[in-house]
matplotlib code that plots the C-alpha trace (Angstrom):
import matplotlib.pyplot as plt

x = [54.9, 56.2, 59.2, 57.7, 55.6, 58.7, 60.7, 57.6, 56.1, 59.6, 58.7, 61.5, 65.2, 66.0, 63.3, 64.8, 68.0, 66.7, 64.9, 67.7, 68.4, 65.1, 63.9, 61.1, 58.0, 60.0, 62.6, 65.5, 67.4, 67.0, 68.0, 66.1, 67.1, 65.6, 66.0, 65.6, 63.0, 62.1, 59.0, 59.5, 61.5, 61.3, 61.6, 62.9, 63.7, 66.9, 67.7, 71.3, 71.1, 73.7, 76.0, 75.6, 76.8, 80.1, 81.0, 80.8, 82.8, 85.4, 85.6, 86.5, 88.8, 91.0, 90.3, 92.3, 94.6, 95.7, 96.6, 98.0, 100.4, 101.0, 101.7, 103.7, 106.0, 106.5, 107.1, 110.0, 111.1, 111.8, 113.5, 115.9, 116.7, 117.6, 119.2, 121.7, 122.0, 123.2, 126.8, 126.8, 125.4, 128.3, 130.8, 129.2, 129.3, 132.6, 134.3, 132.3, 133.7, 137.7, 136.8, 135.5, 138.3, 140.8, 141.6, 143.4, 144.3, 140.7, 139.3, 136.3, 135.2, 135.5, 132.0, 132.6, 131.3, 133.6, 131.6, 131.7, 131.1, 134.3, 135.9, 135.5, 136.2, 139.4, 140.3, 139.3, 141.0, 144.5, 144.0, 143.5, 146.6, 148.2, 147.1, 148.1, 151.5, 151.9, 150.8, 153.2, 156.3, 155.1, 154.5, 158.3, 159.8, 158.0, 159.7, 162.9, 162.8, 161.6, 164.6, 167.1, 165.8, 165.8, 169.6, 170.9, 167.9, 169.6, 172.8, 171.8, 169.9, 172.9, 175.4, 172.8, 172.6, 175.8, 176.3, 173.7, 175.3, 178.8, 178.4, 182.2, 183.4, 186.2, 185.5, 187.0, 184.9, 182.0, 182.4, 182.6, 179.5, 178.2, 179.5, 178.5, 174.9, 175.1, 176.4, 173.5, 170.8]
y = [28.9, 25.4, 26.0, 28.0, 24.7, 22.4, 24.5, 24.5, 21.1, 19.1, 17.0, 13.8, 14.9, 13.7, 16.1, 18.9, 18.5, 18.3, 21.6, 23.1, 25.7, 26.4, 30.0, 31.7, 34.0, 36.7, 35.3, 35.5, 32.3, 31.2, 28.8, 26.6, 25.7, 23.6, 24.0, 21.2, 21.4, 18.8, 18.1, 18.9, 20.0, 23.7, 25.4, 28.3, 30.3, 32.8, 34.7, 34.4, 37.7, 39.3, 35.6, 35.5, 39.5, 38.7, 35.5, 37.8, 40.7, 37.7, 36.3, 39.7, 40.6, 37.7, 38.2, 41.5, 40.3, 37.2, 39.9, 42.7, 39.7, 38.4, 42.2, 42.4, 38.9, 40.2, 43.5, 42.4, 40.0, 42.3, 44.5, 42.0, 40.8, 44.2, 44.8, 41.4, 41.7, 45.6, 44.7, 42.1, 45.0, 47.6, 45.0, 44.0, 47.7, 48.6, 45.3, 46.2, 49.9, 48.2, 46.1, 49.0, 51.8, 49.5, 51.3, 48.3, 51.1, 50.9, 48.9, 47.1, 48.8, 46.1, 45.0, 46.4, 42.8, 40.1, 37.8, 36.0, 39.1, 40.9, 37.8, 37.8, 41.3, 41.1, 38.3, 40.4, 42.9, 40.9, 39.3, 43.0, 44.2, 41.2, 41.7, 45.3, 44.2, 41.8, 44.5, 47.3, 44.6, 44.2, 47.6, 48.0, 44.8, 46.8, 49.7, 47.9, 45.8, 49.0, 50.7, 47.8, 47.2, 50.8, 51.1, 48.6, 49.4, 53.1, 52.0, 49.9, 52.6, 55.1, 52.5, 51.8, 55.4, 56.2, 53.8, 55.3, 59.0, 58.2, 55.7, 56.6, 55.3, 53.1, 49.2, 48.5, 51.4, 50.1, 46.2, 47.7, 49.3, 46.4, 43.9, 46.1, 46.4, 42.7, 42.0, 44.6, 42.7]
z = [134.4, 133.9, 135.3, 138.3, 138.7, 138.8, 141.5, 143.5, 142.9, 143.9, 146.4, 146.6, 146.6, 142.8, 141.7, 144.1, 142.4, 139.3, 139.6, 142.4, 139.2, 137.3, 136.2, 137.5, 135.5, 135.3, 133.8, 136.2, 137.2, 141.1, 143.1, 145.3, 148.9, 151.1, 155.2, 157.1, 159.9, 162.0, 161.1, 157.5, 154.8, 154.0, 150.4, 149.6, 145.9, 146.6, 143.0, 141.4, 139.4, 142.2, 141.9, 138.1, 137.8, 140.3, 138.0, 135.2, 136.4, 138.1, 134.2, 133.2, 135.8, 135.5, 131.6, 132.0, 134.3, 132.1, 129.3, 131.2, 132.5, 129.0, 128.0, 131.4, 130.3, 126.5, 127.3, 130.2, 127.8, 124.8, 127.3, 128.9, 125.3, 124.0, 127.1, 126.2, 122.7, 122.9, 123.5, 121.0, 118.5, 119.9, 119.2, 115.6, 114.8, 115.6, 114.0, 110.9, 111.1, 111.5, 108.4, 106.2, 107.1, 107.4, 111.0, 112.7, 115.9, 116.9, 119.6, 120.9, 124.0, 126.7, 128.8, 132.7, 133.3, 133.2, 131.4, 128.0, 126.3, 128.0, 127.3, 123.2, 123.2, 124.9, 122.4, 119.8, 121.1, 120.9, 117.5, 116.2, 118.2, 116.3, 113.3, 113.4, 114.6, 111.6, 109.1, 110.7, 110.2, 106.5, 105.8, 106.9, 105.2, 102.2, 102.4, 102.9, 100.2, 98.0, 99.0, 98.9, 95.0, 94.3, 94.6, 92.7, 89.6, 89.8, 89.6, 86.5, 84.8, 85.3, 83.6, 80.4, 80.4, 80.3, 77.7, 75.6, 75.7, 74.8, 71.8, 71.4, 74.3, 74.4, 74.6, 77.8, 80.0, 77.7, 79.0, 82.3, 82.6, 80.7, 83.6, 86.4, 85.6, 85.0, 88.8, 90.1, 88.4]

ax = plt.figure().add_subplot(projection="3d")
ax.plot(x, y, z, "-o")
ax.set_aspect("equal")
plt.show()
């Protein structure tokens, strides 16, 4: 009732400000407004129930909005991300797959894009070409070099050989053989 009293009783414009939000009996919050006559002021009491129910359902509209957005950002975010580290995954993939099968024919498939993706993968691209040309010319200098050693250690085996079948043989034939596999080694 107190309150009632003070939105009523508020005769000088401090105590209508004062009292320009009070409650009434039932319990509801109002507003007071004054309209100015000439003669004198008068008072009304307009209740904010309606006002009070639109801030709240404004405070949870732009509640929901504020986290659908933030949902919105992360979820465009994650995507975009994904969507720029997937080359870099392709490439980490297949360079892992030349390493373990020691497959130096394979390739890095090249971006479409011509960015700096397409760029390290046409790099890559030539240092593996490289290195597969390197390997190639040592696989064959290999193979020479086993088959340039493998005469000369035959023709050495066949002379101790010899020499180890015919104890009898004469001396001279014997330093032969001897000097022979000497000049192969």
């Amino acid at each position: 009732m107190a309150a009632r009293d003070q939105c009523d009783e508020a005769d000088t414009e401090e105590q209508a400000q004062q009292a320009a939000h009070c409650e009434a009996d039932d319990g509801l919050a109002k507003r007071e407004q004054r309209l100015p006559r000439e003669d004198q002021p008068q008072r009304r009491t307009v209740p904010l129930g309606r006002l009070d129910e639109s801030i709240r359902l404004y405070r949870l509209i732009l509640l929901a909005l504020g986290l659908a957005g933030l949902s919105a950002a992360l979820l465009g975010g994650w995507a975009i991300a994904g969507g720029a580290l997937r080359p870099i995954a392709r490439m980490t993939s297949t360079a892992s797959t030349i390493a373990h099968s020691r497959d130096l024919s394979h390739r890095i498939a090249t971006p479409p894009h011509h960015d700096e993706l397409a760029r390290l993968a046409t790099t890559f691209n030539d240092m593996l070409t490289s290195i597969e040309a390197a390997y190639q010319a040592q696989q064959r200098f290999v193979a020479d070099a086993s088959h340039e050693l493998r005469a000369p250690l035959t023709a050495i085996q066949g002379n101790l050989e010899l020499i180890r079948r015919h104890p009898e043989m004469p001396p001279s034939d014997r330093d032969e053989a001897l000097a022979e596999a000497e000049r192969e080694a």
